[in-house]
C-alpha positions as CSV (number, residue, x, y, z in Angstrom):
1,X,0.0,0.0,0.0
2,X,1.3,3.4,-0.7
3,X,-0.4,6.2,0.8
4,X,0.6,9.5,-0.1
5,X,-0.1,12.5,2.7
6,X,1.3,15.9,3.2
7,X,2.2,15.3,6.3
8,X,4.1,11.8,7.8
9,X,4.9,11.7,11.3
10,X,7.3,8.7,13.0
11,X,6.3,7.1,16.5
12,X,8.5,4.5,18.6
13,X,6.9,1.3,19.8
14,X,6.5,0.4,23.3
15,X,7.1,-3.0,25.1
16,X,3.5,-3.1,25.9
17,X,1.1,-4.8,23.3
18,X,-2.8,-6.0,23.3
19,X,-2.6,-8.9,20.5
20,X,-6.5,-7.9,19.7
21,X,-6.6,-9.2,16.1
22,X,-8.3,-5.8,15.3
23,X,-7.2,-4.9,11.8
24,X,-7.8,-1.6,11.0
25,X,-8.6,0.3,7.3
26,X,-7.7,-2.3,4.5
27,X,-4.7,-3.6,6.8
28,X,-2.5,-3.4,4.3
29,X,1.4,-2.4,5.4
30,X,4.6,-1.0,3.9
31,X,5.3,-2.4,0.1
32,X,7.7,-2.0,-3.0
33,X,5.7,0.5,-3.7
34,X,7.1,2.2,-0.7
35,X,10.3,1.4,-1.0
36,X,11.3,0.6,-4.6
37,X,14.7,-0.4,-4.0
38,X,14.8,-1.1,-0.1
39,X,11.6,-3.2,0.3
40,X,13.5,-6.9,-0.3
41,X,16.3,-5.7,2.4
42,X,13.8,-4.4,4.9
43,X,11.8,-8.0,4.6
44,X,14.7,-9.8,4.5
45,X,16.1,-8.3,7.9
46,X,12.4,-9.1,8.8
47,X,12.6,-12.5,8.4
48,X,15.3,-12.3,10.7
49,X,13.5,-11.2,13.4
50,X,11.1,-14.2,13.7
51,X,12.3,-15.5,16.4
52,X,11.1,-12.6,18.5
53,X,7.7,-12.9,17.3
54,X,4.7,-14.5,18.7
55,X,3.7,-16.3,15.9
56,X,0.1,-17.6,17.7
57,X,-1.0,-14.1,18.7
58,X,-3.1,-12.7,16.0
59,X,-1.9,-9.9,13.4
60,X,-3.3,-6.9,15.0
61,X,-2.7,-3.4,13.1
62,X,-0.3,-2.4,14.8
63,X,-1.9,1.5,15.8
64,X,-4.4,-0.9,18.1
65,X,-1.2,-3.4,19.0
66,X,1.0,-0.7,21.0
67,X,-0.6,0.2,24.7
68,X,2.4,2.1,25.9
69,X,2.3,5.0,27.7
70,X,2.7,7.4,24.6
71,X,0.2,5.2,22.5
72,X,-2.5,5.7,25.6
73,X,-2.3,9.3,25.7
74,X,-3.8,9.3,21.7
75,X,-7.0,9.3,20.4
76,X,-6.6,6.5,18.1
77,X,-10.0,7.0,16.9
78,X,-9.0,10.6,15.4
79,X,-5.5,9.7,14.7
80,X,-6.9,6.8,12.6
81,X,-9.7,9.3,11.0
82,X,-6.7,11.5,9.6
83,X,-4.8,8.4,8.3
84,X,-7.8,7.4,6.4
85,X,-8.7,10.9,5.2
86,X,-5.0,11.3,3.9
87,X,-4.1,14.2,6.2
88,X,-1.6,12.0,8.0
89,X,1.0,9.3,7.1
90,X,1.9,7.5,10.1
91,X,5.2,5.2,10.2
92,X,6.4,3.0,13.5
93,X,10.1,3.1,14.3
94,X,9.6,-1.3,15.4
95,X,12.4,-3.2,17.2
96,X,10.8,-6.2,15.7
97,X,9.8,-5.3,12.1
98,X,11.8,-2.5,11.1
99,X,9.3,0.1,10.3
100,X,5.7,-0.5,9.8
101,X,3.1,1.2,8.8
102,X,0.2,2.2,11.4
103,X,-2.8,-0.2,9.6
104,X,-0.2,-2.9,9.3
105,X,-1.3,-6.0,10.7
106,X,1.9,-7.8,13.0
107,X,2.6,-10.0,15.8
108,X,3.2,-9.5,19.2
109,X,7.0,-9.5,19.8
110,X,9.8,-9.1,22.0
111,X,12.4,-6.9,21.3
112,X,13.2,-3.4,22.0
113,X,15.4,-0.8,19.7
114,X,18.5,-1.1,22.0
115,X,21.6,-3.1,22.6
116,X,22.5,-6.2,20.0
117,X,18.3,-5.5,18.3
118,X,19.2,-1.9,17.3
119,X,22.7,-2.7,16.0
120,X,21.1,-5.2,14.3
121,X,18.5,-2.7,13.0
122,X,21.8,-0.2,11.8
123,X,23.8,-2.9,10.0
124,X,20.3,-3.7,8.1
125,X,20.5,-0.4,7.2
126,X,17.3,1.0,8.8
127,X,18.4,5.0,8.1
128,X,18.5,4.2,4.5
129,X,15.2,1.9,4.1
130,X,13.6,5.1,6.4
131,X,15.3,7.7,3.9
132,X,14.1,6.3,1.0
133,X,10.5,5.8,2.4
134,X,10.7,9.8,2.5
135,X,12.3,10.1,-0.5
136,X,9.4,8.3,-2.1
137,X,6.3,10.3,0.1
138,X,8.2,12.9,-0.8
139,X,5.7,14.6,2.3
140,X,5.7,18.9,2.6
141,X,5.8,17.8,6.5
142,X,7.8,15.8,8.4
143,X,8.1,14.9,12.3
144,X,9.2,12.5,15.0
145,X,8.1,12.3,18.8
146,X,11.0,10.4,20.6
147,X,12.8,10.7,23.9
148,X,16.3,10.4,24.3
149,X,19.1,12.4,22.5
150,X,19.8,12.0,18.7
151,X,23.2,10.6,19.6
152,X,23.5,7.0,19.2
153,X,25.6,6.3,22.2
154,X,22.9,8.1,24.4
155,X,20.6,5.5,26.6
156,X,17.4,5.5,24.9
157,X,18.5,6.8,21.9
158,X,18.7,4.4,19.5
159,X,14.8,5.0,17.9
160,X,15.5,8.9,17.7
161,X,18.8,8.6,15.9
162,X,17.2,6.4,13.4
163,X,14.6,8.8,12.9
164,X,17.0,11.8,12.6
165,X,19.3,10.3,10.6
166,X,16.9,9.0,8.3
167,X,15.2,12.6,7.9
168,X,19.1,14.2,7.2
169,X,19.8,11.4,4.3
170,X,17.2,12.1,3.0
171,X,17.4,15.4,2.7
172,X,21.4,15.1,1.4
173,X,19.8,13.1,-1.6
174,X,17.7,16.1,-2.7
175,X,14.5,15.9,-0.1
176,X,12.6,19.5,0.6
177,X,9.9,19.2,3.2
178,X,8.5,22.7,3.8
179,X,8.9,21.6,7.5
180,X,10.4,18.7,9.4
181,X,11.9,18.0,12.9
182,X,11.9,16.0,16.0
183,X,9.6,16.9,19.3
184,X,11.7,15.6,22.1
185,X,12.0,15.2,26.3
186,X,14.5,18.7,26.9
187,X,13.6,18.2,31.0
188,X,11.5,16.5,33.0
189,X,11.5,12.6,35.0
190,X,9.9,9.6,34.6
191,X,9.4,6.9,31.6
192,X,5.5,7.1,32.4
193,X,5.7,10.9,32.0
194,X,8.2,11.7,29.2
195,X,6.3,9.1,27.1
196,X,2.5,10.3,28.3
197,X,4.1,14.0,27.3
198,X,5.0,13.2,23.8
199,X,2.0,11.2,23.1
200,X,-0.2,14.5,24.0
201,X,2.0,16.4,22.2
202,X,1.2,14.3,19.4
203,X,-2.5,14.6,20.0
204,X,-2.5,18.3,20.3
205,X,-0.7,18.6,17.0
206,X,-3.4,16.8,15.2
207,X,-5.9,18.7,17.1
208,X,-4.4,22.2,15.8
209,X,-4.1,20.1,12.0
210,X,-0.1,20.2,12.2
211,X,-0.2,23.7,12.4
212,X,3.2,25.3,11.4
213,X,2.4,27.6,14.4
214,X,2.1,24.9,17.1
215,X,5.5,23.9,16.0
216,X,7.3,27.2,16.0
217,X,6.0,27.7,19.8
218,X,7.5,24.4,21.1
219,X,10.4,25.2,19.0
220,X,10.9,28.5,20.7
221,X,9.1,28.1,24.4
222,X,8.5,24.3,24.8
223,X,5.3,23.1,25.8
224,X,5.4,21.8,29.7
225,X,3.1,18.8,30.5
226,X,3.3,17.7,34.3
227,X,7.2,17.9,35.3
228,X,7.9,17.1,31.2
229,X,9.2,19.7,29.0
230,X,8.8,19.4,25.5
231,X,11.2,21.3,22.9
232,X,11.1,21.1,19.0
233,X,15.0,20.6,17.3
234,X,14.2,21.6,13.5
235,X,16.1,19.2,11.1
């Protein structure tokens, strides 16, 4: 499936997963039509990853899959409206598939994007299969919600450095988003917190229709939920 949208926004998962079997929209996922010359590679390094999976559980889309913190503090119902009305383009940074897209239908699994999994993830060349999926959407608006620094040596890192440095290829092969960046923790404790932060973040974004506005105040004041600051780093 290859859904066009003016705006694409990336998401981590979470270690947290409801195996539902709810399928959402046509529950079709990432293709060649994607990724014309990356798709093989990306379901290669896939098949790869098998032995993570919980092949029994049922394929659940994966926007209904993830229960994490971040993914609880969304309105799935209008996130999944602005999917199907092409406003939005919504792509999963996955420890256990790669990328995927948000009516992809997957299996539980059990991996998370650090240690051995996300050098793994690097030597399959996740920037590049990321960079090209851009490079193909060619979107006017791009964005990531991710804690962590963009460093990859950083703890918790790993899914925001993919995201970054997938945005910055890219963008060196010839990519011109009007407007594209990361929202990210810049204070504030707590797992529960930081991720519940970005996830309304994310949710207030759609709510104000990825106003360029809403990004140039968090980019300039940060937007404070709870102990949680949230900044904007413009890529």
């Amino acid at each position: 499936m290859s859904m066009r949208s003016q705006v694409v926004c990336f998401l981590p998962c979470c270690a947290n997963k409801n195996p539902s079997g709810k399928i959402e929209g046509s529950g079709l996922g990432l293709s060649k039509a994607d990724l014309p010359t990356k798709w093989n590679q990306l379901n290669a390094c896939r098949q790869r990853m098998r032995r993570y999976l919980n092949l029994n559980s049922p394929p659940t889309s994966a926007i209904h899959l993830y229960t994490g913190c971040l993914y609880n503090a969304i309105n799935k119902n209008i996130v999944i409206q602005k999917i199907k009305a092409g406003h939005l383009r919504l792509i999963i940074i996955s420890a256990g598939y790669g990328i995927v897209d948000a009516f992809e239908p997957i299996h539980e699994y059990d991996a998370l994007m650090k240690g051995q999994t996300a050098t793994y993830w690097r030597n399959c060349g996740l920037v590049d299969i990321i960079s090209e999926l851009l490079l193909n959407a060619k979107p006017l608006k791009i964005f990531g919600f991710f804690t962590g620094s963009a460093e990859w040596s950083a703890p918790g890192s790993k899914y925001r450095c993919f995201f970054t440095e997938g945005l910055k290829a890219a963008k060196r092969k010839g990519l011109r988003p009007r407007l594209s960046g990361c929202f990210y923790r810049q204070s504030g404790r707590g797992v529960r917190s930081i991720l519940s932060a970005l996830g309304r973040t994310f949710m207030d974004f759609i709510n104000q229709n990825f106003n360029d506005q809403f990004v140039i105040d968090v980019q300039r004041k940060g937007r404070v939920y709870g102990n949680v600051m949230i900044k904007f780093e413009e890529i």
